[in-house]
N, C-alpha and C positions, 0 to 999 in steps of 0.2 A: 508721562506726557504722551497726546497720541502723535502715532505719527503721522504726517500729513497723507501718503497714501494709501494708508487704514482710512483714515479718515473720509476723504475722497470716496474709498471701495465703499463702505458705509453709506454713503448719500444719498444711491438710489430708492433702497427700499423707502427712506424718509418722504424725498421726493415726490413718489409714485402718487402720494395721497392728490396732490396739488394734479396732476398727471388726469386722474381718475374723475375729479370736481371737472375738468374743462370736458371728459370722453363723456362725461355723462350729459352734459348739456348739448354736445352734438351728436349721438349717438343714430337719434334718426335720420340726423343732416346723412351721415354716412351710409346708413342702410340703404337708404333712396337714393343716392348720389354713386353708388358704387366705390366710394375711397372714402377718406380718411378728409376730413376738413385740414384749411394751414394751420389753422390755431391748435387742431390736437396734434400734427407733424412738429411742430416748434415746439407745440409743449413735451413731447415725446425727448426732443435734441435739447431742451434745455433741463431737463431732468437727468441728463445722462445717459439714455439707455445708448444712443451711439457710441458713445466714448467708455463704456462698459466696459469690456473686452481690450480696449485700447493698451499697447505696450505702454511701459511708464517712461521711456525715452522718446515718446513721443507726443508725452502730456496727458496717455490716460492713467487708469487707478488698476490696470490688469486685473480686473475686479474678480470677486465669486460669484460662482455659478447658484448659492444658496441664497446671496441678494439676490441676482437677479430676478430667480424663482418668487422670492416674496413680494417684489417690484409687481411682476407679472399677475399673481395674485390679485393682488388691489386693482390692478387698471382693467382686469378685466369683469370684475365685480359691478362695474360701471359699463364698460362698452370692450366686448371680446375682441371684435379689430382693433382700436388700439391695442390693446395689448399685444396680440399677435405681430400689429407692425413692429412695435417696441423691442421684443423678443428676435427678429427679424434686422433689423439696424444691429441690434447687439450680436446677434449672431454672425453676420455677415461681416464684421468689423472685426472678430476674433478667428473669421477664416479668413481677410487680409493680414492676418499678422501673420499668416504661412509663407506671404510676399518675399524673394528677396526683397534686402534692406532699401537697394535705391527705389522702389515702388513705394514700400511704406512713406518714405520722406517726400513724396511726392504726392500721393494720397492727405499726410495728414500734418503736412508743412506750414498748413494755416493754424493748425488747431487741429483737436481730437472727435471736435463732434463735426464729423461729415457723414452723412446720412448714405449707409450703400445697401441694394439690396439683390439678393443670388438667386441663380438658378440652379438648382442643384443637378436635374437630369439633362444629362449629356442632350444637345440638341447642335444644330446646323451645320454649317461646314468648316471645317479648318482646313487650314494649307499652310504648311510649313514654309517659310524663306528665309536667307541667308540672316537678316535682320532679326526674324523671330516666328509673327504667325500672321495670317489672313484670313480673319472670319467675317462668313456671310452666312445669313437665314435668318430662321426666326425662332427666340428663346419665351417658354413659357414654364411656369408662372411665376412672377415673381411681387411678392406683396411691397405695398409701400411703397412701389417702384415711380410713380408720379410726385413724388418727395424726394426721389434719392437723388443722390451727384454723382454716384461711379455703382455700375452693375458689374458682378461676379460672374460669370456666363460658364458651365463645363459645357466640356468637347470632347471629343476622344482624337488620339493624335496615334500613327502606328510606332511600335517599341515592338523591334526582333518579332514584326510581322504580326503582331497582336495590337488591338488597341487599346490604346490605354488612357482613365480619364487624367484631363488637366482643368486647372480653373483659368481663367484670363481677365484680368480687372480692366474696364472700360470704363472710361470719362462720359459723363453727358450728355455733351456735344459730339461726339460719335457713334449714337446711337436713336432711334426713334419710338415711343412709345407706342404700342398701338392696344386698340380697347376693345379686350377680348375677354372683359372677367361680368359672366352673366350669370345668378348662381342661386341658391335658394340659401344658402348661409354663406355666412361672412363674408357679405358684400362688402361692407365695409374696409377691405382690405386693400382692393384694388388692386389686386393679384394681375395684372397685366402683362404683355405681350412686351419683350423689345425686337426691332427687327437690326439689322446688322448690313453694309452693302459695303463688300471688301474692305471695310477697316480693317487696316496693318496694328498688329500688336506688337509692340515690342519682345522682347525674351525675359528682360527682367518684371514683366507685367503677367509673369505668367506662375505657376506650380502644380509641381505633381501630386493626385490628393491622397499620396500615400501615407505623408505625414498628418497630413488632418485626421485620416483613419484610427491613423494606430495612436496621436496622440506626443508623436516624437517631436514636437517644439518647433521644430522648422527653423526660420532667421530671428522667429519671437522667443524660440526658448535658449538660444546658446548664448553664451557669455560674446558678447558683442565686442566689438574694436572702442578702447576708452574703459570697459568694465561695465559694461551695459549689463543690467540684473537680468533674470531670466524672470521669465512670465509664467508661471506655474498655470494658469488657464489655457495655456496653452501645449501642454504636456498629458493632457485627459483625452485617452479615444473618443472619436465620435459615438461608438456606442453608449457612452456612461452618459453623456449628456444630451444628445439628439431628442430623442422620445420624452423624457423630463421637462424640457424647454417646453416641447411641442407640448405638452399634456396640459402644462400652466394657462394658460386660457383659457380652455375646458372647465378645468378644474372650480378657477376664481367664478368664471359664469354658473358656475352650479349654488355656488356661496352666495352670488346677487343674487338670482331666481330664486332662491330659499329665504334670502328674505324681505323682498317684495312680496313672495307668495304668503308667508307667514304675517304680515304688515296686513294686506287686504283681507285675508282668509279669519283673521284673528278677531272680527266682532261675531260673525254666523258661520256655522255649521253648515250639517245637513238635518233635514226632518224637524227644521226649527230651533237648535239646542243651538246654544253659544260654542262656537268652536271651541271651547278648552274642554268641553262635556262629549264632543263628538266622538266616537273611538276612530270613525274614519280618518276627520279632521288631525287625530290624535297619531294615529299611526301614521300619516304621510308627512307630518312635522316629525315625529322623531327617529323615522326610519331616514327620511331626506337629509336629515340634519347628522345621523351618525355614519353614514355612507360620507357626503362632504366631508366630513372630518376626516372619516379613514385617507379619502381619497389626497387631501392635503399634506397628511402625515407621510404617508406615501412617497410624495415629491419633494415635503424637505427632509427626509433619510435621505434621498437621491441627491441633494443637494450637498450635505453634507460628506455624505460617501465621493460625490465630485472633488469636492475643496478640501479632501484630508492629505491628497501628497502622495500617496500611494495606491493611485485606481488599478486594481490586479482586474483579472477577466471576470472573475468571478461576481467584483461590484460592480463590473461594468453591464453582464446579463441579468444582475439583479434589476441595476437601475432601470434598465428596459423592461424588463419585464414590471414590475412595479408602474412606470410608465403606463402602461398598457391596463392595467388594470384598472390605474387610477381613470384613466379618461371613461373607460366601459362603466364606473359607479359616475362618473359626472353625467354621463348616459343617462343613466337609471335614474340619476334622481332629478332632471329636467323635465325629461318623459313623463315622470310619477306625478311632478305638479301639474306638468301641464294641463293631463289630460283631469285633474282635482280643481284645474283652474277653467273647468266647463266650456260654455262656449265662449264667455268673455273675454277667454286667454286666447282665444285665435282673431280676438278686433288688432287688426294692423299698428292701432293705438297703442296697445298693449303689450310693454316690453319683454313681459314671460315668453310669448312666443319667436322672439326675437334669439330669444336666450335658448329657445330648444333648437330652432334652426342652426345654429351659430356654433353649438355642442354636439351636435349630431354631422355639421358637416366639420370642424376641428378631429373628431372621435376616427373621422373617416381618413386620416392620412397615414401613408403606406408608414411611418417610423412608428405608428400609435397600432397596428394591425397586430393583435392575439396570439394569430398563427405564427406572425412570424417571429414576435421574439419569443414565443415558447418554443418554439425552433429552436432559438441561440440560448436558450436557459438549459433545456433537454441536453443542446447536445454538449452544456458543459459539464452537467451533472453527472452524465451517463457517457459520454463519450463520444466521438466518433463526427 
């Protein structure tokens, strides 16, 4: 018999299909619009991906990180902002499980799918008070965020004269959007601006992101007051899973571009010959198509190596590193059609280009950069 929150963890990659049908029919809507249509926002929260991450005393499935990945996959094969936002809701809901517990129960007191979305770099001002904290400025970027109900916001607060970051969950209604996401890929996201003007946080609405680092469970992973289970997605450093996450978008958008481009490319060649006789035609399908592959294999090891119970350092700078290379082939094999897809891959019309832009700026985010987790892999291997 399964059990109901296997069951549940399960749902999303199912899901995702239904997810992808609605990102595909809007996909332009978003590119033009800068964000994400309601109808893919809703379809995003009613697939799950909010409530992904969610504790299971709270009504979510504490799901895995190897669903999610294959969730991400699919939706982005159809339209990369969604996906991205999807990944984003999920993600930001498994760094509110860092929350003390009375924020959780107030976050997700209605239900598990509420829609939040984070800031990860330290941005505006905090000031400590007796109550808790007082922030004001302005936090960027954060995707989804014209969908969300509560923003994640880091700050640095001083500890023994150093600063140190913290997260601060904020409602809604205390906060303002502003529309700052201008961009040549992944408009669709709607990566915007919130501004802040002395809202008081409270102290239980706050954490230090020592435990999201290293992966110590925080109020989501300990044995709770009643026998509350522990949340194993919540016990994985941010290294093993950051870059992984990030990379799934890229990744699925290399697998649509592959094949649409194989779809259209597939009656003519070049020099006349039916594409299946072209060697050109012949090499950018099968070079495209084995790079994708690796590039997928790639992120569910990483996935897998996530959701085994025991992430040592070692799988954690694999999984980053792997990350990293994966998005660098979803690179290479956008680029390759593109430029196979002449000039008619750069009509506005035509979503190939959509798809290199969208990969190229995904490819470009600091947890996806080369240097840096071959940095964290070197210096595991070698030391120092």
């Amino acid at each position: 018999m399964t059990h109901p929150v296997v069951a549940e963890a399960n749902r999303l990659p199912l899901s995702s299909a239904g997810v992808a049908e609605v990102a595909a029919r809007y996909a332009t809507d978003a590119d033009r619009d800068r964000r994400l249509t309601k109808n893919v926002a809703d379809a995003l929260l009613d697939a799950g991906f909010a409530r992904h991450f969610v504790p299971v005393r709270h009504g979510g499935p504490a799901g895995r990180f190897g669903d999610l990945i294959d969730a991400l996959l699919t939706v982005a094969e159809e339209c990369t902002s969604a996906a991205w936002c999807g990944m984003i809701f999920a993600t930001s809901a498994r760094m509110a499980g860092y929350l003390p517990e009375e924020a959780q129960r107030e976050i997700w007191t209605g239900g598990p799918d509420v829609s939040m979305a984070a800031a990860f770099v330290p941005s505006g001002n905090v000031q400590e008070d007796p109550a808790g904290w007082r922030l004001s400025g302005e936090w960027r970027f954060l995707s989804g965020v014209d969908h969300a109900d509560w923003a994640l916001l880091c700050g640095t607060v001083p500890v023994d004269g150093r600063p140190a970051r913290r997260f601060f969950a904020v409602p809604r209604r205390d906060y303002r959007v502003k529309d700052v996401w201008f961009t040549v890929g992944m408009r669709g996201t709607g990566s915007n601006a919130v501004v802040l003007d002395d809202v008081r946080v409270p102290r239980h609405r706050s954490f230090d992101d020592g435990a999201l680092m290293k992966g110590q469970g925080g109020q989501a992973g300990q044995e709770g007051q009643g026998g509350n289970p522990r949340s194993p997605c919540h016990e994985v450093p941010l290294l093993a899973v950051a870059a992984p996450l990030f990379a799934a978008p890229a990744v699925g958008a290399a697998h649509g571009a592959l094949r649409r481009w194989s779809r259209s490319a597939g009656g003519q060649g070049g020099h006349g010959l039916p594409a299946a006789h072209d060697p050109r035609a012949q090499e950018t399908l099968t070079r495209s198509a084995a790079e994708a592959d690796i590039a997928r294999l790639l992120l569910e090891r990483a996935g897998q190596a996530a959701d085994s119970g025991a992430v040592t350092h070692a799988l954690a700078v694999r999984n980053a590193r792997d990350a990293a290379v994966a998005a660098e082939l979803a690179v290479a094999v956008v680029d390759r059609l593109f430029r196979a897809g002449g000039t008619g891959a750069q009509a506005e019309t035509n979503p190939l280009q959509r798809s290199w832009r969208d990969v190229f700026a995904v490819a470009s985010h600091a947890a996806l950069r080369f240097d840096r987790n071959s940095d964290h892999f070197a210096r595991h291997v070698w030391g120092g």
